[in-house]
N, C-alpha and C positions, 0 to 999 in steps of 0.2 A: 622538422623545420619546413614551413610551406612558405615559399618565396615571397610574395610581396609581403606579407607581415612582418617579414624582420627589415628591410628595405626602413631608412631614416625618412619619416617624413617630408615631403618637400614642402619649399616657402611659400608662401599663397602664392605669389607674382611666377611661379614654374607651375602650378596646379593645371592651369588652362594650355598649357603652353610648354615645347620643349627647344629653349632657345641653343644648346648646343645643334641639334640635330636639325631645327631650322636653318643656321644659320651655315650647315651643311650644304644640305639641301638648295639654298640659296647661292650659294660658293659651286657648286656642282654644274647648276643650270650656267652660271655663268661662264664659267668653261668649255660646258657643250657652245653655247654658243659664238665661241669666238674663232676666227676665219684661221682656215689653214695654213700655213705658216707658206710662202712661197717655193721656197727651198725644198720642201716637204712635196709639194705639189708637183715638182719636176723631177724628183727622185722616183714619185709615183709613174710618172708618163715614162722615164726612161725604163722604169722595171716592166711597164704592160708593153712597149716597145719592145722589149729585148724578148719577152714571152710572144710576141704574135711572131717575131723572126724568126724563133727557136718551132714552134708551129708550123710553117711554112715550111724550112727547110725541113722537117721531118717528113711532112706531108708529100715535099716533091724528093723525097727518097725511096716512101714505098712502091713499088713495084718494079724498081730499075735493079737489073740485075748487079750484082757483088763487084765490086771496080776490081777485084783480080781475078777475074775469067772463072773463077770454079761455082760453079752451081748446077 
């Protein structure tokens, strides 16, 4: 069994053309380009937000000695 030989003929009008996968493809790009939802865009800022705080305070931790005196 060698694959395309057993595969049903297609109809002339699909020969040239593969209108499911086109019309994928076509569906796909329209979705990359539609705008990011608001909602979405400020959930992003508060998440890089809370990452740069969480940064900083670690940053201003290193070097200070142990808040219970043993070190």
């Amino acid at each position: 069994m060698s694959g395309k030989k057993d595969l049903p003929e297609l109809p002339p009008e699909w020969r040239d053309k593969t209108p499911i996968g086109d019309a994928l493809r076509a569906r796909y790009r329209e979705v990359l380009n539609e705008p990011v939802p608001e909602k979405l865009k400020q959930l992003i800022e508060a998440l890089k937000e809370k990452e740069r705080q969480e940064a900083e305070d670690a940053d201003s931790e290193v070097g200070k000695p142990p808040e219970d005196g043993s070190e």
